[in-house]
C-alpha positions in Angstrom: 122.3 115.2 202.0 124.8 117.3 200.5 125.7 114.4 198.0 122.6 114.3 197.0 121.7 118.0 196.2 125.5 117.7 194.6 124.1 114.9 192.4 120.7 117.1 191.8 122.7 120.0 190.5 125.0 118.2 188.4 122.5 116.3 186.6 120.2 119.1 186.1 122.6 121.7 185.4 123.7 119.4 182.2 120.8 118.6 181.1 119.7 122.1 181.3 122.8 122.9 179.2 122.6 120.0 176.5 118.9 120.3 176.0 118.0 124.3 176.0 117.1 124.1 172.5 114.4 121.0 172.8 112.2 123.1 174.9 111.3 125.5 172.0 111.3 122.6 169.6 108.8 121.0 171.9 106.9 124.1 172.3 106.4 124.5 168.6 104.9 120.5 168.3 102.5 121.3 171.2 101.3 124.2 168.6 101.5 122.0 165.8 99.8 119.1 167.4 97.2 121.0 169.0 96.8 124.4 167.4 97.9 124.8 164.1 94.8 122.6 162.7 92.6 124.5 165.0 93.5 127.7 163.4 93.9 126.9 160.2 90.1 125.4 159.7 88.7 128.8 161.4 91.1 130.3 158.5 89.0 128.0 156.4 85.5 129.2 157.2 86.4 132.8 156.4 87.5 132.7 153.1 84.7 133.8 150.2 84.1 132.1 147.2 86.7 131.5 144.0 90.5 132.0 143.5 90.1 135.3 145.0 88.5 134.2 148.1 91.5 135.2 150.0 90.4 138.8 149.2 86.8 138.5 149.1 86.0 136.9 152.6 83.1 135.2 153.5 79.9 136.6 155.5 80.8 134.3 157.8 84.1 136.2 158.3 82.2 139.3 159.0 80.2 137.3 161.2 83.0 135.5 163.4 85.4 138.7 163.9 82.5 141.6 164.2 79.3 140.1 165.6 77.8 143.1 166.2 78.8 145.6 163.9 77.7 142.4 161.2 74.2 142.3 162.7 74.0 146.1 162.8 74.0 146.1 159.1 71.3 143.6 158.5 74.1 141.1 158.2 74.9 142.9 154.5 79.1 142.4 154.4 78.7 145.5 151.5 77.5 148.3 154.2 80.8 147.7 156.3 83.8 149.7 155.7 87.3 149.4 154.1 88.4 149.2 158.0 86.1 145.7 158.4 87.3 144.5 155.4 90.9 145.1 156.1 90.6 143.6 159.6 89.1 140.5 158.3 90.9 139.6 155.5 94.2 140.4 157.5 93.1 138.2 160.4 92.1 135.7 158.0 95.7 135.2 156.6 97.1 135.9 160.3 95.1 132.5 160.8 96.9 130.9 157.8 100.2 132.4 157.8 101.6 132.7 161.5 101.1 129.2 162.4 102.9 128.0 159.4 105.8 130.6 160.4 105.6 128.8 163.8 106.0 125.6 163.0 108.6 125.9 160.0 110.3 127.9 162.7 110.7 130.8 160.7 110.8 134.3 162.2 109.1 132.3 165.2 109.9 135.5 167.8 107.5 137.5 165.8 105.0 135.1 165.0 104.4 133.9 168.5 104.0 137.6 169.6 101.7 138.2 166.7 100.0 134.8 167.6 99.4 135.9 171.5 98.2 139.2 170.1 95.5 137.4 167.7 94.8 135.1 170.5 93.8 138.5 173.1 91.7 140.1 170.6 89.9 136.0 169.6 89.2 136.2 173.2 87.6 139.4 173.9 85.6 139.1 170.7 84.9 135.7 172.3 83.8 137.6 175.1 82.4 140.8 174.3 81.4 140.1 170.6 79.7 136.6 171.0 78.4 137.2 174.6 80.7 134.4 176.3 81.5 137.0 179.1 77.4 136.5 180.5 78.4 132.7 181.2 80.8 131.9 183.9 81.4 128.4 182.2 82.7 130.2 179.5 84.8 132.9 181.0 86.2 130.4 184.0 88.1 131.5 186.5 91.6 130.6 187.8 92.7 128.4 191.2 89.4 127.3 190.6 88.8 123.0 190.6 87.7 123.5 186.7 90.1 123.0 184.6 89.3 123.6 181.4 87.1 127.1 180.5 87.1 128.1 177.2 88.8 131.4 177.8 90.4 131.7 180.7 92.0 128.5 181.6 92.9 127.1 177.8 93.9 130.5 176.1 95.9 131.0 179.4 98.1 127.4 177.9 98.4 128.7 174.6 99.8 131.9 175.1 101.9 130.7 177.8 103.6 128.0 174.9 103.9 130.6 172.8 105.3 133.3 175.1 107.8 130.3 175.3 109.1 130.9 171.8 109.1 134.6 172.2 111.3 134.2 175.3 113.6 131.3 173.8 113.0 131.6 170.1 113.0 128.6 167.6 115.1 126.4 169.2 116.8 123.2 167.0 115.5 122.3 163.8 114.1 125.5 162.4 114.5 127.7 159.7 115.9 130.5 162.1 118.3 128.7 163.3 119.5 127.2 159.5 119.2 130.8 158.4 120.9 132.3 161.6 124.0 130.1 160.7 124.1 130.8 157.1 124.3 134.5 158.1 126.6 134.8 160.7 129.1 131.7 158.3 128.9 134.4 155.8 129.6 137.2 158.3 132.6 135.4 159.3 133.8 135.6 155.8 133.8 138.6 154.8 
């Protein structure tokens, strides 16, 4: 027995070694492959009309990120303030921007924690804003034999991937790790 949990270690303990940087690298295709379209189509929806669009969003924008506050105003995006406007064109290139940063691996610490933060506030407008907290099937619930609620269970797997690349960074292949050995080669220079 103790052969074998000798064996165990040793194979383990090198892979876990040789391969530390594949988990973040794998982390950021599960984002790509699942997310980053996801996103980037809701990004899509909220942008208004023209080459300025990006600054002019869409009523639909209004009506994705503040339901209420939208229908308050007889769904009229000109009676909301600066503050709306600000929130949804600045979610609206969150939606474009971060994922790219993700995937490119480029500042990948910050845009994973910005990611989880947009994710949390998706949800509880999900929630709160749209209603989805008066149907169970919506909300879900954990250790449950239903895997896949909208809220709950799948935003629980995205911000756990991308809690990954807060925790472990970029990992091989990325821009921060390119730029993070340009910068310390030219430390080492000087």
């Amino acid at each position: 027995m103790d052969r074998l949990i000798s064996l165990h270690a040793t194979l383990f303990d090198s892979l876990e070694r040789h391969a530390s940087g594949l988990i973040p690298l794998l982390a950021r295709f599960v984002f790509a492959a699942t997310l980053l379209v996801y996103f980037w189509k809701s990004a899509m929806t909220k942008l208004g009309d023209g080459v300025f669009g990006f600054l002019s969003p869409s009523t639909g924008a209004y009506a994705q990120i503040f339901p209420k506050a939208f229908e308050a105003v007889g769904y009229n995006a000109s009676e909301l303030s600066v503050f709306h406007w600000a929130v949804v064109v600045a979610g609206t290139w969150a939606e474009f921007l971060l994922p790219l940063l993700i995937v490119v691996g480029f500042l990948t610490r910050l845009s994973a924690l910005g990611m989880i933060g947009f994710v949390v506030v998706q949800s509880l407008t999900d929630l709160y804003g749209h209603g989805g907290i008066a149907h169970a099937e919506t909300l879900g619930a954990w250790f449950d034999r239903v895997p896949d609620a909208v809220i709950l269970d799948q935003r629980l797997f995205w911000i756990f991937t991308l809690s990954v690349l807060v925790i472990k960074g970029a990992g091989a292949l990325s821009l921060d790790r390119m730029l993070g050995r340009q910068v310390l080669g030219s430390a080492q220079t000087v």
